[in-house]
N, C-alpha and C positions, 0 to 999 in steps of 0.2 A: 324847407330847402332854401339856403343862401340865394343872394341874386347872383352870384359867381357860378356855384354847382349847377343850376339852374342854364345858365347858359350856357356852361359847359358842356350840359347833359342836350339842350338844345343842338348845338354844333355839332356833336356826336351824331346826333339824330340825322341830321341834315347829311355827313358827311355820310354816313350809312346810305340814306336813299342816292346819293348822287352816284356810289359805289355800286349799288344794286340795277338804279336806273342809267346809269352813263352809259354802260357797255352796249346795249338796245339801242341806243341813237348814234347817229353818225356811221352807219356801217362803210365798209369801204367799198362795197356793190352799191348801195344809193346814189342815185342819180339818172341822167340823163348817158344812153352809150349809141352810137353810131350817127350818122347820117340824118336820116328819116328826108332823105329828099327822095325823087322817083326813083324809085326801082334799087333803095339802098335800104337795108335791116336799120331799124332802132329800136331800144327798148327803154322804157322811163320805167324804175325800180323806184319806187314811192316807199317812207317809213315804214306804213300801216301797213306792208307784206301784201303790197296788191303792184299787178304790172300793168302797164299798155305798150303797145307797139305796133312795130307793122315786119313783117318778115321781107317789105320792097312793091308788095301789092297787096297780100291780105292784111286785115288790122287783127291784132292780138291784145286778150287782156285774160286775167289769173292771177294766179297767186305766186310768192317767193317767199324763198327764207334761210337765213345764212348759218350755217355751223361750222366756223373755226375758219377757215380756206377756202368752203364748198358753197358754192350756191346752187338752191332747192331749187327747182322749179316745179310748184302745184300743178294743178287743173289749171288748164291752158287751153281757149277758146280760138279759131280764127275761124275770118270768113274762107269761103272757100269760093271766091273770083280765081275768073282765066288769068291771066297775063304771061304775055307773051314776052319773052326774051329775060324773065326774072327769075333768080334762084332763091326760090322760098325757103331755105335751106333752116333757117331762124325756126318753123313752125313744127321742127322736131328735134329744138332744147330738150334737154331733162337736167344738165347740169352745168354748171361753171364756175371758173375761178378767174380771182381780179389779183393781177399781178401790175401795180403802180394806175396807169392808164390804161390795158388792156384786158379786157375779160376775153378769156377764153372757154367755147362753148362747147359743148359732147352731148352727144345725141343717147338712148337709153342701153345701148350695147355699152358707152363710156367712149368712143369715139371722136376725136376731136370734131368739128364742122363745122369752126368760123372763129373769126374774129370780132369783138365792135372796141373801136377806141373810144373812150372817155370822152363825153362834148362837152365844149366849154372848155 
């Protein structure tokens, strides 16, 4: 093989895994979403399809994962504290979509039942 075809065939190669791998990184649910000050929901959506959060008083952590528009939400942990005057409302996700800055959250009926904006 020429040094030319060779690196063509390399490039090729390359340009294939980035086409394969690209689409997996950078989702537009990754990130940091809400508040997370007292008594306010956030959720931190990590690459690896793992979450933490807090619903405003319990801490939450589990899994995610995105197909097309929809976001998955796995097995999903919280603690289960009192708190008084908070709306835990976050600790019965099943699904969401991110439209620009806002994910919009629905409970397992499909439900809407909150919002978090984008941090940062």
């Amino acid at each position: 093989m020429s040094g030319t075809t060779a690196a063509g065939a390399a490039f090729a190669a390359a340009v294939a895994i980035a086409v394969l791998f690209g689409c997996a990184a950078g989702s537009a649910a990754e990130g940091t979403w809400g508040e997370g000050s007292d008594g306010s929901p956030q959720l931190v959506l990590e690459g690896n399809g793992t979450l933490t959060g807090t619903d405003g008083c319990n801490r939450l952590t589990g899994t995610w994962s995105e197909d097309k528009q929809t976001v998955t939400f796995g097995e999903v942990a919280a603690t289960q504290m009192y708190c008084e005057d908070v709306d835990t409302w976050l600790s019965t996700m099943s699904t969401a979509t991110v439209d620009d800055a806002t994910m919009t959250v629905f409970d397992s009926s499909g439900a809407e039942i909150g919002t978090l904006a984008k941090a940062g």
